[in-house]
C-alpha positions in Angstrom: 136.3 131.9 141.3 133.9 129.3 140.3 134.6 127.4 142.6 133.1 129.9 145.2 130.3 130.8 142.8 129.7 127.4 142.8 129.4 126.9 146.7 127.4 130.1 146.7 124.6 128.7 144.5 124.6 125.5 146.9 123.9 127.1 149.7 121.5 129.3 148.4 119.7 126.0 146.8 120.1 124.8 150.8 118.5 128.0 152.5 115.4 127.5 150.2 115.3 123.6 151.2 115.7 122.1 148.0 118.6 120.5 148.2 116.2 117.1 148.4 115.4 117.3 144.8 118.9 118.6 143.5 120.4 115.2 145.8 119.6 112.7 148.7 119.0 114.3 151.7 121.3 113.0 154.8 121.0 109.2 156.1 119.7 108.2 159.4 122.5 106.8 160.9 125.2 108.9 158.9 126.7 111.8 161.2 127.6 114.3 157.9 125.6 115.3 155.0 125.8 113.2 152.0 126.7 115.9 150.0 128.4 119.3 149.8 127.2 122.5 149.0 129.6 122.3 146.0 128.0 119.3 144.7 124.6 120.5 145.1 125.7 123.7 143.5 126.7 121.8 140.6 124.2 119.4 140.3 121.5 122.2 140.1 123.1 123.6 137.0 123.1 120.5 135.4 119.5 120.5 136.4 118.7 123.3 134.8 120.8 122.7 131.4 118.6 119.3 131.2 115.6 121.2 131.6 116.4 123.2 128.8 116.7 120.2 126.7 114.1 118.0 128.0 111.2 120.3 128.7 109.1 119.4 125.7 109.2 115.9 126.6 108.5 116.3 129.9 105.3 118.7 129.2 104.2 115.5 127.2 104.4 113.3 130.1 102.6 115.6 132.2 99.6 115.7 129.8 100.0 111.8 129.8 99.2 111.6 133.4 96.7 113.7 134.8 96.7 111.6 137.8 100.3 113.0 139.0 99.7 116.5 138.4 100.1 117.4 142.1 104.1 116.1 141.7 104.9 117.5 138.3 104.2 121.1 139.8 106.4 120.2 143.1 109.1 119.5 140.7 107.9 122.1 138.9 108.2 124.6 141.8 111.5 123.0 143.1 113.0 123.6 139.5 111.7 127.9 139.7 113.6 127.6 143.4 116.9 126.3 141.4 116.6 128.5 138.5 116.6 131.6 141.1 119.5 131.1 142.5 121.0 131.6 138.9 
């Protein structure tokens, strides 16, 4: 049963294309995806469990560098995406 769950949530993270932040999108010269929906799936919790425990720091880091506001709030935006599909 997780196991399905688990796949669900992948695909889900896939349909709303962020799949490139959970993991590395597919090679040029590689003829299958570098990684499962299962993977992704799971990777996307643990992104969201570090979140949890990191978000203080990273809020720091954003105020540190006013200059790369513009890719805090894609992560930002990627990490709402992921946290939907929960």
């Amino acid at each position: 049963m997780a196991y399905t769950t688990t796949i669900e949530r992948g695909v889900k993270m896939r349909r709303k294309q962020v799949g490139r932040y959970v993991a590395r999108v597919k090679e040029l010269h590689r003829p299958q995806q570098r990684h499962s929906c299962f993977w992704i799936g799971l990777y996307g919790q643990l992104w969201i469990e570090a979140m949890d425990v990191w978000s203080e720091w990273a809020e720091q880091l954003m105020q540190l560098k006013p200059q790369k506001r513009a890719f805090f709030r894609r992560g930002l935006h990627a990490m709402s995406l992921i946290c939907s599909t929960f």
